[in-house]
C-alpha positions in Angstrom: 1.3 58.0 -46.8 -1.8 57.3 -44.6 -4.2 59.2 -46.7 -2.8 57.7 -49.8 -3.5 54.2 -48.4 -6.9 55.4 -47.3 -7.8 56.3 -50.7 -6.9 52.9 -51.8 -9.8 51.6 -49.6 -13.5 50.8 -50.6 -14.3 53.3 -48.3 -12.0 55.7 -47.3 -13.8 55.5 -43.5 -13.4 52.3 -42.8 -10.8 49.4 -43.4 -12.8 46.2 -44.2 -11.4 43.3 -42.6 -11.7 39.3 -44.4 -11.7 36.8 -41.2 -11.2 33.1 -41.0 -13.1 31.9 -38.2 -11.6 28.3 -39.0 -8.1 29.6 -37.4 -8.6 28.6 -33.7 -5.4 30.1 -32.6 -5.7 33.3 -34.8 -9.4 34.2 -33.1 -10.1 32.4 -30.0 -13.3 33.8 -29.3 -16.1 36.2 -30.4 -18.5 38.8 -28.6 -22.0 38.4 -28.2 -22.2 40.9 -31.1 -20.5 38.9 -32.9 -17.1 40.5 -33.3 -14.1 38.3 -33.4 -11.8 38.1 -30.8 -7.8 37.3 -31.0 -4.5 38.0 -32.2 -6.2 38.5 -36.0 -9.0 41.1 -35.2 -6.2 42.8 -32.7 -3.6 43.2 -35.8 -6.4 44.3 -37.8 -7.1 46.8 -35.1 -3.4 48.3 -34.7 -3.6 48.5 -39.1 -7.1 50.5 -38.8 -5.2 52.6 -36.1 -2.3 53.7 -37.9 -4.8 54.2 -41.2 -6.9 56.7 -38.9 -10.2 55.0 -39.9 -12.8 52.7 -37.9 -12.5 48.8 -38.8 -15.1 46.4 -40.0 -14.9 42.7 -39.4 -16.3 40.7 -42.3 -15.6 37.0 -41.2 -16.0 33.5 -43.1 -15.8 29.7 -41.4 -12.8 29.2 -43.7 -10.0 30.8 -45.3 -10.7 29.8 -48.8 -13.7 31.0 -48.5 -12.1 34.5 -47.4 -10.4 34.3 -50.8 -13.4 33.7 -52.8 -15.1 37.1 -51.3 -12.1 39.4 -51.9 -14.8 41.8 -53.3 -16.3 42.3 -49.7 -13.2 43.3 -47.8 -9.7 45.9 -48.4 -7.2 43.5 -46.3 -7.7 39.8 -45.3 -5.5 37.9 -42.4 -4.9 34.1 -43.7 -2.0 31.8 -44.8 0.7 33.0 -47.5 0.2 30.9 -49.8 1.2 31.0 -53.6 -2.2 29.7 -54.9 -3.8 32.7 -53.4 -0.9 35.1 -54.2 -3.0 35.0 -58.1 -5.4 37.1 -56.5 -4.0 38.6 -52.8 -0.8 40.4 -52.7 0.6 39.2 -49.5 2.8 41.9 -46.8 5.8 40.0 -44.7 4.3 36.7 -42.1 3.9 38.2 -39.0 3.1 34.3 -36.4 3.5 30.9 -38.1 2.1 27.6 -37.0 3.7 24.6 -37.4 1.6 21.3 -39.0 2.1 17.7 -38.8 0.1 14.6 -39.5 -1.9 12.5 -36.4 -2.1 9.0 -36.7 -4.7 6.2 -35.6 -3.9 3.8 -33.0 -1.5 1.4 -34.0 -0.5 3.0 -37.5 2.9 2.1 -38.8 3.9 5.5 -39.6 6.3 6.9 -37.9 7.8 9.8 -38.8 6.6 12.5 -41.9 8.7 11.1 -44.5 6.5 7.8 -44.1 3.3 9.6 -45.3 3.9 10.5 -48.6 3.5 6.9 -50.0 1.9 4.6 -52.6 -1.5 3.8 -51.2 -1.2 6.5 -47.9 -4.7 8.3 -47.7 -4.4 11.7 -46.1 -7.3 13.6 -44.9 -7.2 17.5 -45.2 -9.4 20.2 -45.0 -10.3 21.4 -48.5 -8.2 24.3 -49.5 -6.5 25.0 -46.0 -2.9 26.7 -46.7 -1.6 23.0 -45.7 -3.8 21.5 -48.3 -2.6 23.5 -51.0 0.8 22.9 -49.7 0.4 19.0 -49.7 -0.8 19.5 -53.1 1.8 20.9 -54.6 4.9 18.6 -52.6 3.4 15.2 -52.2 4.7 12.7 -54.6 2.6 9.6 -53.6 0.2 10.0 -51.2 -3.6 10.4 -51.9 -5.5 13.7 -50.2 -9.0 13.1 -48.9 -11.1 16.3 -48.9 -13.1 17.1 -45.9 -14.7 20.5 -45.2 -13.6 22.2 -42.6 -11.5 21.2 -39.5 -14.2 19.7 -37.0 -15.7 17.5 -40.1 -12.8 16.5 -42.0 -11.7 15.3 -38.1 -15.1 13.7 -37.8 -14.2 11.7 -41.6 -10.8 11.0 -40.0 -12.4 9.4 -37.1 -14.7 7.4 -39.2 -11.6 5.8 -40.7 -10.8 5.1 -43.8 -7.8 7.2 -44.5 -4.2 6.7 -43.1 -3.2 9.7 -41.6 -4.8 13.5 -40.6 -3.1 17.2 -41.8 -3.4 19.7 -39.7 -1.7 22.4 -37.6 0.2 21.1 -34.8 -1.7 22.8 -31.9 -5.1 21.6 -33.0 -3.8 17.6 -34.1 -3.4 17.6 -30.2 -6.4 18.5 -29.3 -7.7 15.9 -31.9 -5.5 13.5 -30.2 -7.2 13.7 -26.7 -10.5 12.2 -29.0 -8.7 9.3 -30.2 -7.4 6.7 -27.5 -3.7 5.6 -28.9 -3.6 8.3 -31.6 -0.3 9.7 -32.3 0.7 13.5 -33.5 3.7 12.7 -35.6 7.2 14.9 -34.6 8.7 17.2 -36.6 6.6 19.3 -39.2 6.1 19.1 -43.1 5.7 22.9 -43.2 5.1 26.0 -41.4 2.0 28.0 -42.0 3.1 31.6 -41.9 0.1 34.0 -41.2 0.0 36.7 -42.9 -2.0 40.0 -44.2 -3.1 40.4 -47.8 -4.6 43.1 -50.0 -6.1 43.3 -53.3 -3.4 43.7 -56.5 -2.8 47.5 -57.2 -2.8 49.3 -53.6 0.8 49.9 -53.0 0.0 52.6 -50.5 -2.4 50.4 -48.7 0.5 48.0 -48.4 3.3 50.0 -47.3 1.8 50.7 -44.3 0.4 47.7 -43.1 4.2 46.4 -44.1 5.4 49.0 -41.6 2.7 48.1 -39.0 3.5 44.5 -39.1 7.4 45.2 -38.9 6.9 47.2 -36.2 4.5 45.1 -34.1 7.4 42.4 -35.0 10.0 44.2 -33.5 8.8 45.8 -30.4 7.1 42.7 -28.8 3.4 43.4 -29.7 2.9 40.4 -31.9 4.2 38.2 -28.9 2.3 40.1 -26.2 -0.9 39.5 -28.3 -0.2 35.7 -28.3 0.1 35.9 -24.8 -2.8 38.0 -23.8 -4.9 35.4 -25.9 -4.0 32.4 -24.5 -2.1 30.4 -27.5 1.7 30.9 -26.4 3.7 27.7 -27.3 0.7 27.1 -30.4 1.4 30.0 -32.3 5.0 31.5 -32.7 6.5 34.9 -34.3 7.0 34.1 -37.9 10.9 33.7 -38.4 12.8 33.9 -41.7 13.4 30.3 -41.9 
């Protein structure tokens, strides 16, 4: 099965890997080479392993922009998300993050189900996975478009809109910024982190199916979260 995966690659050498910097909790760090460091490049790592070729990193700031240069790597490690299931055929979640709303100082929303009103003004980061989400559920709300975390926080902070999307983790971090801020309880959705491949590489997707399963199973997903630092942020994706 290996060598029939490995002939679905670019280059039968060398799995080429799509990044998202953006995901703080996915790759915590890089080298002074460059190479990414975290529970992403790791997985990616254990896949090139079990394919018996080297790995390549080829990383972005953001995950839509991982999507727009499918023609540069074989697998990619973002969000599930059924906007970009048109192009990347997604394997099983292997972590999932969950994502909330943060609030300014003395906002009158309380809980999630207060956001999605007339007039609410939500700021997002264009095309994260909880964008497109919010995009396809909200019924009344208004998204704002910022690019990237750190400046669609900095648009949030300017004011202006009602409430922030993000992932949990990083809303309170966001919060420590904002005196009186509030990271609503509960979540909206949960982000589940995934690996994709291009349509048409069954082979190539069978075994990083197997490799996620396994690394599921036998605690490696959980001792990677651990060994980077993010335990309690990012959680084994569950069926639910």
């Amino acid at each position: 099965m290996s060598r029939e995966a490995t002939a679905e690659l670019d280059d039968p050498t060398t799995l080429r890997v799509g990044i998202n910097l953006g995901n703080m909790l996915l790759v915590t760090d890089r080298k002074p080479d460059g190479t990414p460091v975290g529970v992403a490049p790791d997985m990616a790592a254990r896949i090139a392993e079990a394919l018996g070729t080297g790995v390549e990193y080829v990383c972005y700031p953001t995950p839509g922009e991982v999507g727009d240069a499918i023609d540069t790597w074989d697998i990619c490690l973002i969000a599930i998300e059924p906007k970009r299931a048109e192009i990347i055929d997604f394997c099983e979640a292997y972590v999932q993050i969950e994502a909330t709303y943060l609030v300014p100082a003395g906002s009158p929303l309380e809980k999630i189900e207060d956001v999605d009103k007339p007039g609410v003004k939500i700021a997002v980061p264009a095309r994260a996975a909880y964008d497109l989400y919010l995009t396809r559920t909200l019924q009344h709300a208004e998204l704002v478009h910022g690019q990237g975390l750190p400046g669609t926080f900095e648009m949030f902070k300017q004011g202006g809109q009602d409430a922030l999307a993000g992932l949990t983790p990083a809303l309170l971090e966001n919060a420590k910024e904002m005196p009186g801020s509030r990271v609503l309880p509960g979540r909206y959705t949960a982000i589940k982190q995934s690996v994709g491949t291009k349509h048409g590489k069954p082979a190539l997707k069978a075994v990083i199916e197997k490799v996620l399963a396994d690394a599921v199973a036998d605690g490696t997903v959980q001792s990677l979260i651990d060994k980077h630092g993010v335990t309690g942020k990012l959680a084994v994706a569950t069926d639910d």
